[in-house]
ZAKOL-299653 format. One record per residue (C-alpha): x, y, z; residue number from 0; residue in one letter. Coordinates in Angstrom, 1 decimal, always signed. Each point is the difference from the previous one (the first is absolute). Layout:
<tornus>
{tornu {X Y Z} NUM a};
...
</tornus>
This chain:
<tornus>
{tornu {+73.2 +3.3 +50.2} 0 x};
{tornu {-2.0 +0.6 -3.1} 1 x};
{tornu {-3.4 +2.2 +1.3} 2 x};
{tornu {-3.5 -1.8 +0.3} 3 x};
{tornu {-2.5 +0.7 -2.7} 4 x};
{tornu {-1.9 +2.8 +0.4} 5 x};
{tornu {-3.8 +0.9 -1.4} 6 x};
{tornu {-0.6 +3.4 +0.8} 7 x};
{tornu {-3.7 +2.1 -0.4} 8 x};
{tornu {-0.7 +3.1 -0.4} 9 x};
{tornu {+0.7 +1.3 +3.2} 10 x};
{tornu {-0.8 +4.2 +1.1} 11 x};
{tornu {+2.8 +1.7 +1.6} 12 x};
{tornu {-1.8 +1.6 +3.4} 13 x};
{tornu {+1.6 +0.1 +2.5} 14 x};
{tornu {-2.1 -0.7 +4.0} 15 x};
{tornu {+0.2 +3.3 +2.2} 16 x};
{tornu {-0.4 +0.9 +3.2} 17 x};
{tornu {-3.2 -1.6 +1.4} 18 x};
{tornu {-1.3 -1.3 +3.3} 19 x};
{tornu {-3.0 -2.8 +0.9} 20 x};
{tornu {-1.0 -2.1 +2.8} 21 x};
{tornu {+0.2 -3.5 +0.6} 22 x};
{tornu {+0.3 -2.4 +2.1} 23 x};
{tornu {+3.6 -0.9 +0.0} 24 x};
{tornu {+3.1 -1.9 +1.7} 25 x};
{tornu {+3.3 +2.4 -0.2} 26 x};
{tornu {+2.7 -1.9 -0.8} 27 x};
{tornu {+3.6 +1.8 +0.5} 28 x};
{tornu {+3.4 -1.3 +0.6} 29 x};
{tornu {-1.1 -3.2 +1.4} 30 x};
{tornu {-2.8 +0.8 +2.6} 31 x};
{tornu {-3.5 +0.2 -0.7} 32 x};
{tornu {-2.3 +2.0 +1.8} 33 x};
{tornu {-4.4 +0.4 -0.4} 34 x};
{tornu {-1.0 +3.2 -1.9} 35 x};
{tornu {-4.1 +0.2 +0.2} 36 x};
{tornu {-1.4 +2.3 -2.6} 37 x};
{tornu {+2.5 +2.9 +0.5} 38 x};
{tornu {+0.8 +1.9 -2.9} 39 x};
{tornu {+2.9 -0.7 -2.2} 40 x};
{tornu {+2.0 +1.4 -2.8} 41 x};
{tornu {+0.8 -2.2 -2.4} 42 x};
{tornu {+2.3 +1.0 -2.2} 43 x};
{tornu {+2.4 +3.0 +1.2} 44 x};
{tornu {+3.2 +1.2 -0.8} 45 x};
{tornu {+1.1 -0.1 +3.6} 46 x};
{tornu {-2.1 -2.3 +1.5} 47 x};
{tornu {-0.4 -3.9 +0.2} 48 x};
{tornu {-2.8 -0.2 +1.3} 49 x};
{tornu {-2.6 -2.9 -1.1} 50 x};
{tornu {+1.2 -3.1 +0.6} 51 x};
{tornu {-3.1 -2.7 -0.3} 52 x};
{tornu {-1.6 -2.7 +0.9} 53 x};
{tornu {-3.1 +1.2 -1.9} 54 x};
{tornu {-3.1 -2.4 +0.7} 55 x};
{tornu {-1.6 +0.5 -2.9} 56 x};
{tornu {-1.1 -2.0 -3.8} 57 x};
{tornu {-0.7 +2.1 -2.7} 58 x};
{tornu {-3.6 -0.7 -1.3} 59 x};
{tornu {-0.6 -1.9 -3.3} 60 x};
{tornu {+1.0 +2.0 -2.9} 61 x};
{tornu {-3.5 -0.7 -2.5} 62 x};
{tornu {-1.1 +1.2 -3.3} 63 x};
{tornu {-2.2 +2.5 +0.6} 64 x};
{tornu {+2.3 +2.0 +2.3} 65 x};
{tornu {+0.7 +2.7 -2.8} 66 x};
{tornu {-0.2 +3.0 +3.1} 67 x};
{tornu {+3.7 -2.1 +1.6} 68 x};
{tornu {+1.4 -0.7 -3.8} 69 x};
{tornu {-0.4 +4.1 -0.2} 70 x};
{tornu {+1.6 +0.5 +3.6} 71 x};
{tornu {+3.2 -2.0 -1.0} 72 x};
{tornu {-0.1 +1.3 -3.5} 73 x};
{tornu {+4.0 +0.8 -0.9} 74 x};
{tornu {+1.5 -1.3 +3.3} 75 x};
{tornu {+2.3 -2.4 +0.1} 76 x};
{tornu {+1.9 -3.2 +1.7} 77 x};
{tornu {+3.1 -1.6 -0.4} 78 x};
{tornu {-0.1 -3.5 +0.9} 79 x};
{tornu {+3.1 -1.9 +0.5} 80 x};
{tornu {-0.1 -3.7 +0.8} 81 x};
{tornu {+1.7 -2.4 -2.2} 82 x};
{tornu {-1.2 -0.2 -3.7} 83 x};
{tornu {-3.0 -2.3 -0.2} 84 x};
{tornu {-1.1 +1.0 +3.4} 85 x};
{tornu {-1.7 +3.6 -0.6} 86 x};
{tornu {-3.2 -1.4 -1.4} 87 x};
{tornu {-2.3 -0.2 +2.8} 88 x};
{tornu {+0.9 +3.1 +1.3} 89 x};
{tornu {-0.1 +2.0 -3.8} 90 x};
{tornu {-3.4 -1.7 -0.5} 91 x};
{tornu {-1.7 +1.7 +3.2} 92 x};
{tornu {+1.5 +3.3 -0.3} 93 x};
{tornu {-0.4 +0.4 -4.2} 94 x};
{tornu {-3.6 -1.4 +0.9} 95 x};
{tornu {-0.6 +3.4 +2.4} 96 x};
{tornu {+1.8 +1.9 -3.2} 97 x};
{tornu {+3.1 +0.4 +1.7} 98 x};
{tornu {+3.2 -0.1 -2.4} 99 x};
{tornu {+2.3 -2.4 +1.2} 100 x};
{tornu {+4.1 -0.1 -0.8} 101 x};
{tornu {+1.7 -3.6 +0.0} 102 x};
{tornu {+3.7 +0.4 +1.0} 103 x};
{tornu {+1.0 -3.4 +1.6} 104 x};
{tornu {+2.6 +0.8 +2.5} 105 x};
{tornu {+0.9 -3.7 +0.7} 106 x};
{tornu {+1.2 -2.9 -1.6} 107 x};
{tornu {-0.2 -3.6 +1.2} 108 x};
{tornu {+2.9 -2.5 -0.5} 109 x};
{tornu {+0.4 -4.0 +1.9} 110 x};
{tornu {+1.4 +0.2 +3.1} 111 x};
{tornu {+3.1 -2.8 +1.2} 112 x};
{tornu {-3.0 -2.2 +1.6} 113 x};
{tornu {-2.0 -0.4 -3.2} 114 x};
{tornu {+1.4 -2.6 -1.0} 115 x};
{tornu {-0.6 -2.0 +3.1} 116 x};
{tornu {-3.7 +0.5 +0.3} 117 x};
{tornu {-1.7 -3.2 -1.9} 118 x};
{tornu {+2.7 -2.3 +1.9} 119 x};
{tornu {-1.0 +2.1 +3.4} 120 x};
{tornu {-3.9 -0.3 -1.3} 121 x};
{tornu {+0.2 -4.1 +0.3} 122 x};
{tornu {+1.8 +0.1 +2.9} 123 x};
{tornu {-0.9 -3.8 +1.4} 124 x};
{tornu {-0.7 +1.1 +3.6} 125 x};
{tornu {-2.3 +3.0 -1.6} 126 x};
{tornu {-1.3 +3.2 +1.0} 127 x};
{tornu {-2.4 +1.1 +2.6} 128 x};
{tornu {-0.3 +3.3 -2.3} 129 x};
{tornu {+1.6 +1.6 -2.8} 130 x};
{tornu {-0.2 +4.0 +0.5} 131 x};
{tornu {-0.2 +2.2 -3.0} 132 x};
{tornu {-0.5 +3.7 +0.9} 133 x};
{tornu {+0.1 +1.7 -3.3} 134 x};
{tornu {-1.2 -0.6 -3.6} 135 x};
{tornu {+3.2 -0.1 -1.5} 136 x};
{tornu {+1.1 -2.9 +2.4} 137 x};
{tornu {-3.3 -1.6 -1.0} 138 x};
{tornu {+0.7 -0.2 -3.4} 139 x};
{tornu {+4.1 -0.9 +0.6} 140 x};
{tornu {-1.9 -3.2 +2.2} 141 x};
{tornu {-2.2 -0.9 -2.8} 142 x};
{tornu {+2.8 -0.4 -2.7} 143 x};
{tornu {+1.8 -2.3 +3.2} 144 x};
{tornu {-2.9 -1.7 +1.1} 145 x};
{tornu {-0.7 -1.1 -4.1} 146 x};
{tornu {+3.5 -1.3 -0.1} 147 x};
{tornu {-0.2 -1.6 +2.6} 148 x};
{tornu {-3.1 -1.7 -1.0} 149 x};
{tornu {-2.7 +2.0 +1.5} 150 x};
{tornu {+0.2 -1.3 +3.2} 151 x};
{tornu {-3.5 +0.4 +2.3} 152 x};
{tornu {+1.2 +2.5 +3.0} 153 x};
{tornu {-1.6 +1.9 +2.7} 154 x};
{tornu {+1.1 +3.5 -0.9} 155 x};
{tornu {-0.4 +3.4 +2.2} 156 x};
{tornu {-0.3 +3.2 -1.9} 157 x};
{tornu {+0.3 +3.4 +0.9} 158 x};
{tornu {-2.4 +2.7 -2.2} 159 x};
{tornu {-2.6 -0.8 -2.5} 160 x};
{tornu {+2.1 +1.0 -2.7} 161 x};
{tornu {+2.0 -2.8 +1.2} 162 x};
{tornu {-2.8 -2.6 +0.5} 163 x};
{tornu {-0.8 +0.9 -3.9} 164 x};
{tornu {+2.9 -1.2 -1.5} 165 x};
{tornu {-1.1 -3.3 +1.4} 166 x};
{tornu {-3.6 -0.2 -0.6} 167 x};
{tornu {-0.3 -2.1 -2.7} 168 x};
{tornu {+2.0 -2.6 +1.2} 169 x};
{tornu {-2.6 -0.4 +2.7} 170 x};
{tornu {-2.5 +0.5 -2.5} 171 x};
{tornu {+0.8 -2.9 -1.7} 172 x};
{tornu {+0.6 -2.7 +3.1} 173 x};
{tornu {+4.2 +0.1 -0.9} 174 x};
{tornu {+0.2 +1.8 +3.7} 175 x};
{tornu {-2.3 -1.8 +2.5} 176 x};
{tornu {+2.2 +0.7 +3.0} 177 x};
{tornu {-0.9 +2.1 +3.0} 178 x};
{tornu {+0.3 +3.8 -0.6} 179 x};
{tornu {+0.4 +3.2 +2.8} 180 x};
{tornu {-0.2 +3.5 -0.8} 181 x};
{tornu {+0.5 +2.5 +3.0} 182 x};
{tornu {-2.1 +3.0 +1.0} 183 x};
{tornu {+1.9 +2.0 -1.1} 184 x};
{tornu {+2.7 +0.0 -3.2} 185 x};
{tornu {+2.9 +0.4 +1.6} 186 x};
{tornu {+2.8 -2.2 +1.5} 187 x};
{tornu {-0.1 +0.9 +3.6} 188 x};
{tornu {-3.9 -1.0 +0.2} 189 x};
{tornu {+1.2 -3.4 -1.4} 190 x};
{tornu {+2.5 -0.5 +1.9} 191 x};
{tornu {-3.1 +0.1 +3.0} 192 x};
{tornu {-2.6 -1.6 -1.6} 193 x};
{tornu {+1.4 -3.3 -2.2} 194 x};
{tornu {-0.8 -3.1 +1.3} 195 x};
{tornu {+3.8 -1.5 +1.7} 196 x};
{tornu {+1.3 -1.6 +2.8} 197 x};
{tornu {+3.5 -1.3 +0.8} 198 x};
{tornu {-0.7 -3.1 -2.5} 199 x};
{tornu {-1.0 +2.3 -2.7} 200 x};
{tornu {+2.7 +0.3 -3.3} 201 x};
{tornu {-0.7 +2.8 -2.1} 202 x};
{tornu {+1.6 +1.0 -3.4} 203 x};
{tornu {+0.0 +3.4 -0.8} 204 x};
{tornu {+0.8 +1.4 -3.7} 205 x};
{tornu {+1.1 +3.4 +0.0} 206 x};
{tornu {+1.6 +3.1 -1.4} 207 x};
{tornu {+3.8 -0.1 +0.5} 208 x};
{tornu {-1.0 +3.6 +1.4} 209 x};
{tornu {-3.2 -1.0 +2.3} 210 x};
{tornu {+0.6 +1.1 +3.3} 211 x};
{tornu {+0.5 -3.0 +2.4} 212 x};
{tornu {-3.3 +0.9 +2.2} 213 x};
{tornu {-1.7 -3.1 -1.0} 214 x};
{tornu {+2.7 -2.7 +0.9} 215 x};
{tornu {+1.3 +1.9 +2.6} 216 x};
{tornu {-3.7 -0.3 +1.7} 217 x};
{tornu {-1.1 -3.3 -0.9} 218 x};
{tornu {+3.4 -1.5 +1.5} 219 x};
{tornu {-0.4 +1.7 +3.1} 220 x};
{tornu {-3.7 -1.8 +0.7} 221 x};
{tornu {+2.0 -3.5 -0.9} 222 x};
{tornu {-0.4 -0.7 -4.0} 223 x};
{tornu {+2.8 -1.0 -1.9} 224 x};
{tornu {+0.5 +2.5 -2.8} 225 x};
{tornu {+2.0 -0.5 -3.4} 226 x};
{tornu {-0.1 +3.0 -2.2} 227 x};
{tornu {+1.4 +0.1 -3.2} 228 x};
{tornu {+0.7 +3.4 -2.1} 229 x};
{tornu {-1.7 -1.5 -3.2} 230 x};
{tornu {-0.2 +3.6 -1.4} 231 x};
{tornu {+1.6 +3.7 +0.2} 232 x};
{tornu {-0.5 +3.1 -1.7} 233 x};
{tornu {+2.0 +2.9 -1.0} 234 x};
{tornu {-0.9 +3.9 -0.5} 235 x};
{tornu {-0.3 +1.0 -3.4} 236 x};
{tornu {+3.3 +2.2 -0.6} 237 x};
{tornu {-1.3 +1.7 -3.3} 238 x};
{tornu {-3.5 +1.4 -1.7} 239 x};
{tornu {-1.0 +1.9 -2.8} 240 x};
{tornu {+0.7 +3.7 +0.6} 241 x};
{tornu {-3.4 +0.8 -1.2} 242 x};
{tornu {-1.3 -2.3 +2.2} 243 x};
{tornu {+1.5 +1.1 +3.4} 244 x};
{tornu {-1.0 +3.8 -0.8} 245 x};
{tornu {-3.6 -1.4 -0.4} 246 x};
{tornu {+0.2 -1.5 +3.2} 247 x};
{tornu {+1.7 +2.6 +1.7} 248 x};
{tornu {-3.0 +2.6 -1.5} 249 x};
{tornu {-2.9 -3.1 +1.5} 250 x};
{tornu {-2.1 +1.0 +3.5} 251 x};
{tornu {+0.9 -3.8 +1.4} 252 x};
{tornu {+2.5 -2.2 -0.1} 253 x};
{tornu {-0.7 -3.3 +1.2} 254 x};
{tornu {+2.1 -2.8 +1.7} 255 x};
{tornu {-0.4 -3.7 +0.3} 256 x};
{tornu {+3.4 -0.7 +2.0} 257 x};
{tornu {+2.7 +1.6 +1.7} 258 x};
{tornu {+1.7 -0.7 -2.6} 259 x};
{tornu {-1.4 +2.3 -2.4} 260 x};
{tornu {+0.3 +2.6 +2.2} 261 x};
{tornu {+3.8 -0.1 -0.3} 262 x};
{tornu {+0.1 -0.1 -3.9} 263 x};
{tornu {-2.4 +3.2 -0.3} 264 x};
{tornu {+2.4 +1.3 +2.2} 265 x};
{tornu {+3.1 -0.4 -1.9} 266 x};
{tornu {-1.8 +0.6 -3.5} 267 x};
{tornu {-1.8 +3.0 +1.2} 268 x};
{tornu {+3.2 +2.1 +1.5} 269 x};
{tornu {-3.2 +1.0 +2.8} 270 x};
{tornu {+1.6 +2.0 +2.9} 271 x};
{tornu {-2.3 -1.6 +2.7} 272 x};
{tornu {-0.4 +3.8 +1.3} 273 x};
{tornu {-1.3 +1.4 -3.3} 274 x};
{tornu {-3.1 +1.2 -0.5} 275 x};
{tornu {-0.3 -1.3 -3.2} 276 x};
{tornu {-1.2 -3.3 +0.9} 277 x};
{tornu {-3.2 -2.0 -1.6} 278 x};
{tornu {-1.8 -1.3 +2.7} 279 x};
{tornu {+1.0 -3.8 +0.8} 280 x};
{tornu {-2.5 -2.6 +0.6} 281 x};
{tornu {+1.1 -3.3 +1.9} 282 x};
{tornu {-1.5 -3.6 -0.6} 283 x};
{tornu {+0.7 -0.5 +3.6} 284 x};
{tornu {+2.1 +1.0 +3.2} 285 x};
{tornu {+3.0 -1.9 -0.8} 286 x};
{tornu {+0.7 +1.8 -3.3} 287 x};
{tornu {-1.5 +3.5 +1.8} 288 x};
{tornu {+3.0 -0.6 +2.8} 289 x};
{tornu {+2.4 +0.1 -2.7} 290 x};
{tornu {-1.5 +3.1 -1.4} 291 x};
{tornu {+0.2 +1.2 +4.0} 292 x};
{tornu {+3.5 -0.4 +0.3} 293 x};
{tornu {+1.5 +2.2 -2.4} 294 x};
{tornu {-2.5 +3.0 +0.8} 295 x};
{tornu {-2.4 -0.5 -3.0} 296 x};
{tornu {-2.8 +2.5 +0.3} 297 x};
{tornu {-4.1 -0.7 -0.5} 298 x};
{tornu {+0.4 -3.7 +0.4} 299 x};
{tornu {-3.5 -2.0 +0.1} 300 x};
{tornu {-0.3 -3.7 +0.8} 301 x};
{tornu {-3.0 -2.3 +0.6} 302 x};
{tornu {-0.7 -1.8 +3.5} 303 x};
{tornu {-1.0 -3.0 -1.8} 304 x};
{tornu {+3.1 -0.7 -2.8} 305 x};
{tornu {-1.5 -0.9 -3.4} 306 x};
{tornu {-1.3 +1.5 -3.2} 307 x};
{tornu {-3.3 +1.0 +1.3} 308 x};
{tornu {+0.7 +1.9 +2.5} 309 x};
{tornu {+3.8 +1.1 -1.9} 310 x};
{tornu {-3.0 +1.5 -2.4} 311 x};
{tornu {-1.8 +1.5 +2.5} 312 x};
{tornu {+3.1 +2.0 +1.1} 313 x};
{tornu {+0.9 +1.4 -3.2} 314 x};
{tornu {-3.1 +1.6 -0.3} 315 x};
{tornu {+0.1 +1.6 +3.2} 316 x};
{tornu {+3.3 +1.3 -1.5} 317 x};
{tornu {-1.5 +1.0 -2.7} 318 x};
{tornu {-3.0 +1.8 +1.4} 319 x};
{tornu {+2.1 +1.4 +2.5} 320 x};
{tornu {+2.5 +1.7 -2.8} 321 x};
{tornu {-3.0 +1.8 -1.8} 322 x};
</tornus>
């Protein structure tokens, strides 16, 4: 597989030490979770894994005048590694608090075997009750089906903001009129609770060949019909710049948007999960800091609340935390 594009800043080569703080944390390790109130934790050992998340925390507004924070993260550095085109958001809030940020997309996306289904399955006759997307990139996979299949008006159920972003404008502009439901919380299990169904309810779901199956799984179990369809997948980049990875491998954070991503630093980095070598590693949510969890990753930080706020939040924690 040919390796993703890769835009690369100038990045210092620190590495985090030892260092301990005190938050208010869940501890997530090998499956169970148990409360941890303000004890103290090292976050990044060489023999230890000790921090595991949820953080409830947002980091503050980055604004102009804020030269005293651009001089605290003067010369550190973050690798961010969602697929190309999907850095942005992220690089704009930390370069803003004068943090240099590294772009090395770990992750490609390709169609899945259901894409072609999806504007047939879109103007389905009997219809939907609701159409569940739970990720950007499944937003914008929906939006070049639902425009073939002539922009059908559909009540849709969307899981993040990122997510509900994508979509915007076609609210925006009256092309989507239909019902909407976002959950409490951005994640598939509180969904699976909260959306509106009964046993009369038909729901499509959109999804990554790789999604976990947590959303039809649930909903069929309180009575809706579910058809998903794997309109998308993505592979693990295989290769990157040389220069590049030893950049990344010299940053304070890494950051990961899937579990995904997790797997490709893995292979590309040749990491012994026991080495004390590590960056820090800084979670969009549980789901991709589980994966991080399961092969022994150390100083792992995740946000209660998945999303980029509070993703940004954490990797300034790492950050001031490394120091």
């Amino acid at each position: 597989m040919s390796s993703a594009s890769l835009h690369a800043a100038v990045c210092a080569g620190v590495r985090p030490h030892v260092a301990s703080k005190r938050f208010c944390v869940t501890s997530v390790g090998h499956g169970a979770s148990s409360p941890v109130s303000w004890s103290s934790i090292g976050l990044f050992s060489s023999s230890g894994r000790f921090l595991r998340g949820p953080l409830s925390m947002k980091a503050a507004p980055a604004t102009a005048a804020a030269s005293k924070e651009t001089e605290q993260y003067a010369g550190r550095c973050v690798v961010l590694t969602r697929e190309e085109g999907k850095n942005g958001d992220m690089c704009s809030r930390l370069t803003a608090r004068g943090i240099d940020c590294l772009e090395m997309p770990l992750i490609e996306t390709i169609n899945g075997a259901d894409r072609d289904a999806l504007p047939a399955a879109l103007n389905d006759p009997e219809g939907w009750t609701w159409v569940c997307i739970t990720s950007p990139e499944a937003a914008k996979v929906f939006l070049e089906g639902w425009t073939e299949a002539g922009r059908p008006d559909l009540p849709i159920a969307t899981v993040g903001a990122g997510t509900a972003r994508i979509l915007a404008e076609h609210y925006a502009s009256g092309a989507l009129a239909a019902p909407t439901f976002t959950p409490s919380k951005a994640n598939a299990d509180t969904m699976v609770v909260e959306l509106p169904v009964d046993e009369s309810s038909r729901v499509l779901y959109p999804a990554s060949a790789k999604a976990a199956s947590t959303l039809q799984d649930g909903l069929a179990a309180r009575g809706a019909t579910v058809t998903r369809l794997d309109t998308y997948s993505t592979e693990n980049v295989t290769a990157v710049d040389p220069a590049v990875l030893a950049r990344a491998l010299a940053a304070d954070v890494v950051t990961f948007g899937s579990p995904s991503a997790v797997k490709a630093w893995m292979a590309l980095s040749g990491l012994d999960p026991a080495a004390s070598d590590h960056p820090a590693y800084a979670c969009i949510g549980g789901t991709s800091a589980k994966a991080c969890d399961k092969i022994g990753l150390p100083g792992v930080l995740f946000p209660e609340d998945p999303g980029v706020d509070g993703w940004e939040g954490v990797v300034l924690k790492a950050l001031e935390a490394a120091r």
